[in-house]
VEXZA-344531 format. One record per residue (C-alpha): residue number from 0; residue in three letters; x, y, z. Coordinates in pm, whole numbers, plus 50000, padded with zeros to 5 digits. Layout:
% residues N
SITE_NUM_Ala_X_Y_Z
...
***
This chain:
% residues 228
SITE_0_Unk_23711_33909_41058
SITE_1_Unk_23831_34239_41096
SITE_2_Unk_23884_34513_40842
SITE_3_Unk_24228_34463_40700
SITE_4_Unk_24297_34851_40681
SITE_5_Unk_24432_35031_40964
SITE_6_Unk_24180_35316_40929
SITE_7_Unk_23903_35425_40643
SITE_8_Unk_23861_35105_40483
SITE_9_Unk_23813_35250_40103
SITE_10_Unk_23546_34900_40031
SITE_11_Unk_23302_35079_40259
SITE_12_Unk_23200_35346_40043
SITE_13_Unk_23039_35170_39812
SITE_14_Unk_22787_35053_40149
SITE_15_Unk_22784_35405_40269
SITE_16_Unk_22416_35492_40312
SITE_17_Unk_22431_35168_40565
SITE_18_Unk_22727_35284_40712
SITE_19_Unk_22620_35601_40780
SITE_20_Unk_22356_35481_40967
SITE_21_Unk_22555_35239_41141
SITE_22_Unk_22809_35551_41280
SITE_23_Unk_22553_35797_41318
SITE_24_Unk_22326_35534_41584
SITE_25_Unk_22691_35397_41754
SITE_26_Unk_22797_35775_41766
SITE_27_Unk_22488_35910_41947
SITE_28_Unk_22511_35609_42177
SITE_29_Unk_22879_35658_42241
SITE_30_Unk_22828_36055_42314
SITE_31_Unk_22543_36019_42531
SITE_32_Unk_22771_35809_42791
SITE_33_Unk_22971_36158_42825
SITE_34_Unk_22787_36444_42759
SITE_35_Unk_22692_36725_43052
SITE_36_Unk_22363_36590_43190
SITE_37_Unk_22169_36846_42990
SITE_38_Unk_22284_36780_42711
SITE_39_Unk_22202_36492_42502
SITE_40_Unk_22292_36323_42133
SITE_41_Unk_22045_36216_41953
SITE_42_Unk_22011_36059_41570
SITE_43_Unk_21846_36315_41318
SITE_44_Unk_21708_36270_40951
SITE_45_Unk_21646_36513_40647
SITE_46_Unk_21548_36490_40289
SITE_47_Unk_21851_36331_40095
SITE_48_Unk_21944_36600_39843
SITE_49_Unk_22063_36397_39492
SITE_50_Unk_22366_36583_39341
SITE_51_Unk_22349_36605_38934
SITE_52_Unk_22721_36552_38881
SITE_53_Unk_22933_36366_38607
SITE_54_Unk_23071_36203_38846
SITE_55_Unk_23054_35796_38744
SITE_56_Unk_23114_35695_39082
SITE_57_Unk_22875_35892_39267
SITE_58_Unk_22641_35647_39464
SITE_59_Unk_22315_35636_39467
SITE_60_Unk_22181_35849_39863
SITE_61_Unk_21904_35704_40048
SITE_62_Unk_21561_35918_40088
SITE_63_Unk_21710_36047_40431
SITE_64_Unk_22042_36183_40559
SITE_65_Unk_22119_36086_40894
SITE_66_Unk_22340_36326_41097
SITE_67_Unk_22392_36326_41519
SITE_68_Unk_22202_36636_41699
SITE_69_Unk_22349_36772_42030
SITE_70_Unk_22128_36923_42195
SITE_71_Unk_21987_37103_42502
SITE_72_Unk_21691_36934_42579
SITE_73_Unk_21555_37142_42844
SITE_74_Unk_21457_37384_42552
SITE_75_Unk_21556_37167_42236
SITE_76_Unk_21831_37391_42141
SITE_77_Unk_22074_37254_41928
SITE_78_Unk_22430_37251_42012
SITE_79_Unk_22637_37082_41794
SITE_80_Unk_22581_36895_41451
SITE_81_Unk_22813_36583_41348
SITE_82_Unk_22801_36554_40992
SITE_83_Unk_22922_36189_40822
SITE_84_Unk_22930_36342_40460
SITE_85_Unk_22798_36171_40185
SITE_86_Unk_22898_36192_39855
SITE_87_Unk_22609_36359_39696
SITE_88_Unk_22652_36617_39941
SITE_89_Unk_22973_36707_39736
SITE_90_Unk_22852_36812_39390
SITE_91_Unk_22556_36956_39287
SITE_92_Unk_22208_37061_39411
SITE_93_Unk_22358_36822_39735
SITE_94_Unk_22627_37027_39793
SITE_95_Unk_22422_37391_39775
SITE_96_Unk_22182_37260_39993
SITE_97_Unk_22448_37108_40290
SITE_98_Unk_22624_37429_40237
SITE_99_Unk_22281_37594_40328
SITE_100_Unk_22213_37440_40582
SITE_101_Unk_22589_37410_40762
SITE_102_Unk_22562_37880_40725
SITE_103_Unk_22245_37851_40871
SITE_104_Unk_22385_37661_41155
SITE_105_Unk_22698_37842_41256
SITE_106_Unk_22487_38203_41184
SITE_107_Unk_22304_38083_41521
SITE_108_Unk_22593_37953_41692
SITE_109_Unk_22561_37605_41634
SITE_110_Unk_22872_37387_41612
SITE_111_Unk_22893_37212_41260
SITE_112_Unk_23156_36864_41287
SITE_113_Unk_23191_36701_40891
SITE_114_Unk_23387_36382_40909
SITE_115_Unk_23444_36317_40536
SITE_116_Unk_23502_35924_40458
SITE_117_Unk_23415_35898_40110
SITE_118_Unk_23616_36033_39809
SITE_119_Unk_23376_36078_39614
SITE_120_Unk_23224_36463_39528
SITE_121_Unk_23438_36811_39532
SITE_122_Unk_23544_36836_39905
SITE_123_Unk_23708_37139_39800
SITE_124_Unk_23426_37312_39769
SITE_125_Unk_23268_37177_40048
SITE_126_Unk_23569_37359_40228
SITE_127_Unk_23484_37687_40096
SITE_128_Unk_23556_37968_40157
SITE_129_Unk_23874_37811_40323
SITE_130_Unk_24123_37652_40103
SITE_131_Unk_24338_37323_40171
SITE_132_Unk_24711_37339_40266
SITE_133_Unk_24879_37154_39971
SITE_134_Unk_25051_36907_40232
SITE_135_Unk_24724_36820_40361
SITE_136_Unk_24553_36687_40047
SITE_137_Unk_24477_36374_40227
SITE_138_Unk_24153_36098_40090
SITE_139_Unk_23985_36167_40390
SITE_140_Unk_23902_36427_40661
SITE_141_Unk_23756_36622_40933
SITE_142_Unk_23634_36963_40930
SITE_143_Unk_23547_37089_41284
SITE_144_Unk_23334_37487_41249
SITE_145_Unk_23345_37597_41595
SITE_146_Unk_23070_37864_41681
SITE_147_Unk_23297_38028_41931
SITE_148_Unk_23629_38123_41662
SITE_149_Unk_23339_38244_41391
SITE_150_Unk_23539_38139_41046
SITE_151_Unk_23827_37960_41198
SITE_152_Unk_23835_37568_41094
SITE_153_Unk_24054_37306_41264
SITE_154_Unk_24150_37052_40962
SITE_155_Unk_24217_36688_41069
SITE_156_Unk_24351_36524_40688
SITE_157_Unk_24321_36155_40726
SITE_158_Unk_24586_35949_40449
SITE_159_Unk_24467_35617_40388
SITE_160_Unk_24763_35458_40539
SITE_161_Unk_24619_35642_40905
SITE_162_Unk_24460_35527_41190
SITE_163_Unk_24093_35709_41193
SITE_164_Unk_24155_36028_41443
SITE_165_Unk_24003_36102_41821
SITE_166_Unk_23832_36409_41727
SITE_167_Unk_23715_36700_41991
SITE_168_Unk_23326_36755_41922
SITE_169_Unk_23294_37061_42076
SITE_170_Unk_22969_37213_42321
SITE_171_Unk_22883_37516_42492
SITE_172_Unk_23185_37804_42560
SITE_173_Unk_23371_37678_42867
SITE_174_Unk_23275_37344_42828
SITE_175_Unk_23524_37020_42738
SITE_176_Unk_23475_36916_42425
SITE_177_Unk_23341_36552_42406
SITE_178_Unk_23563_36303_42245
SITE_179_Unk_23516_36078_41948
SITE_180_Unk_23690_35756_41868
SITE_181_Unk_23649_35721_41456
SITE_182_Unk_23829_35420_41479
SITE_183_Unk_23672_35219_41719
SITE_184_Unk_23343_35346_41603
SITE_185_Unk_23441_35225_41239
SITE_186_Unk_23519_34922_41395
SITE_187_Unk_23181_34837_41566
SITE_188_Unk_22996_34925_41205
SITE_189_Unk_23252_34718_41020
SITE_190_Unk_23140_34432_41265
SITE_191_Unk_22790_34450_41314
SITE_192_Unk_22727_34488_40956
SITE_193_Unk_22924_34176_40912
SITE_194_Unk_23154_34347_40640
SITE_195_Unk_23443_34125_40674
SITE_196_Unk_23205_33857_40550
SITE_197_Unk_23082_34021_40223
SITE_198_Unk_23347_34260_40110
SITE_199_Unk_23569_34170_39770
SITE_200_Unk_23878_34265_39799
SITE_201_Unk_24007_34075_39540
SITE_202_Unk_23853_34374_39323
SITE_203_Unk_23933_34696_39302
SITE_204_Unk_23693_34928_39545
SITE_205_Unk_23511_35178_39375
SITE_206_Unk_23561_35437_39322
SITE_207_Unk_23918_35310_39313
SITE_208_Unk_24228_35387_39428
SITE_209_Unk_24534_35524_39241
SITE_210_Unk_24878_35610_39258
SITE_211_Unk_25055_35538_39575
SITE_212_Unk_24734_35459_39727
SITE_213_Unk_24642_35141_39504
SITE_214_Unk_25004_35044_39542
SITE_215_Unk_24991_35099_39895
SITE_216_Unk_24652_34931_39921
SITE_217_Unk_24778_34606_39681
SITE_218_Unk_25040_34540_39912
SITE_219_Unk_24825_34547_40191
SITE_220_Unk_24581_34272_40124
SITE_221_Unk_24867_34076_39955
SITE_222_Unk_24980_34060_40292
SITE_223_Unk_24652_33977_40463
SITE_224_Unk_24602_33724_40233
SITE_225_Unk_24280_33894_40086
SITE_226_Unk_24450_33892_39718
SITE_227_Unk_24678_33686_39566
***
C-alpha cells in the first residue's frame, strides 16, 4: 500500500536511521546507471555524531551515518557528497561536526548536496552563514553547495503538501549535472521497507505536525481512509 502523502511522508522520521539507509543504497544504485564512466557513486559511512539538544523529539542516530560518495575512481577523488540529514546533525556536537566536515569539503572543491527530510534539529543553522527567504520556510528541503559558485546555494523548500523535487547533483565544471528523483526514490524505500504495512496513522507522527500542516495532514488520511 502506498504512502498516502504526495511527497515527505512526516511517519517516516520516526524510522529514519532505516530510511536513510534505504535512500542512500537506492540513490547510489540509481546514480551509477548515469554517471560519466569515470565516475562512480558509491555508499559511505562515518561515526554518528549524537547532538546534546533539548530537543524531546530528537531520535536516537545509529553508530554510522550513511551519505552517497561521487567519486573519481581512477584516483579516488571525491566529487560530490549527497547528504540525507539526520536530525542529530541539527543541534549540538552533531551539527559542529557536519558543519566541519561539509567546509572541509567545499575548501577542496568538493560538491556538498543536503536533502533535509526530517524536522527535527535547527536547519537554520545548518544553513549558515546563508539565511532563509521568509517565503521559503518550508518543513523540508534541499541545499545544493556547488564547488564551482564558491558561497552561492541553490535552495529547493519542500511544503508538505509537495511532490519530493528532481534535484541536479552536480559533477565536474562542464559536466551535466546528474539527476535525482526524491520521489520515486522515497517511493522504493517506502516499499521495500514495507511501511505501508506498519505505519499508524491513526496517531499523530512525531514529532508532530501543527498548524495548517496537521490540518492539512488530518484531512488527508480522513480521505484515504487511514483515520476516521
Amino acid at each position: 500500500m502506498p504512502s498516502p502523502f504526495p511527497g515527505m511522508d512526516p511517519y517516516l522520521e520516526s524510522h529514519w536511521p532505516d530510511v536513510q539507509t534505504s535512500l542512500v543504497t537506492t540513490v547510489a544504485d540509481r546514480l551509477n546507471r548515469d554517471l560519466p564512466d569515470d565516475l562512480v557513486a558509491r555508499a559511505g559511512e562515518r561515526d554518528a555524531v549524537e547532538g546534546d539538544g533539548d530537543d524531546q523529539y530528537v531520535l536516537r542516530e545509529p553508530m554510522l551515518e550513511r551519505w552517497v560518495r561521487i567519486i573519481e575512481f581512477r584516483d579516488d577523488r571525491l566529487i560530490t557528497a549527497v547528504e540525507f540529514v539526520s536530525p542529530a546533525t541539527k543541534q549540538g556536537k552533531g551539527l559542529e561536526a557536519f558543519v566541519a566536515a561539509r567546509e572541509e569539503m567545499l575548501s577542496k572543491g568538493v560538491n556538498v548536496v543536503e536533502i533535509d527530510l526530517t524536522r527535527s534539529g535547527d536547519w537554520k543553522r545548518l544553513m549558515r552563514p546563508h539565511d532563509c527567504p521568509p517565503a521559503a520556510v518550508t518543513p523540508y528541503r534541499v541545499l545544493i553547495r556547488g564547488a564551482r559558485e564558491a558561497g552561492v546555494v541553490s535552495l529547493y523548500p519542500i511544503r508538505l503538501c509537495d511532490p519530493l523535487p528532481v534535484i541536479p547533483i552536480p559533477l565536474r565544471r562542464d559536466e551535466n549535472p546528474a539527476l535525482l528523483r526524491l520521489g520515486e526514490l522515497l517511493r522504493i524505500a517506502y516499499d521495500t521497507r514495507r511501511y505501508g504495512r506498519t505505519l499508524d496513522y491513526t496517531q499523530a507522527p512525531i514529532p508532530p505536525l501543527e498548524g495548517e500542516d496537521a490540518d492539512w495532514a488530518d484531512q488527508l488520511l480522513r480521505e484515504a481512509g487511514r483515520r476516521k
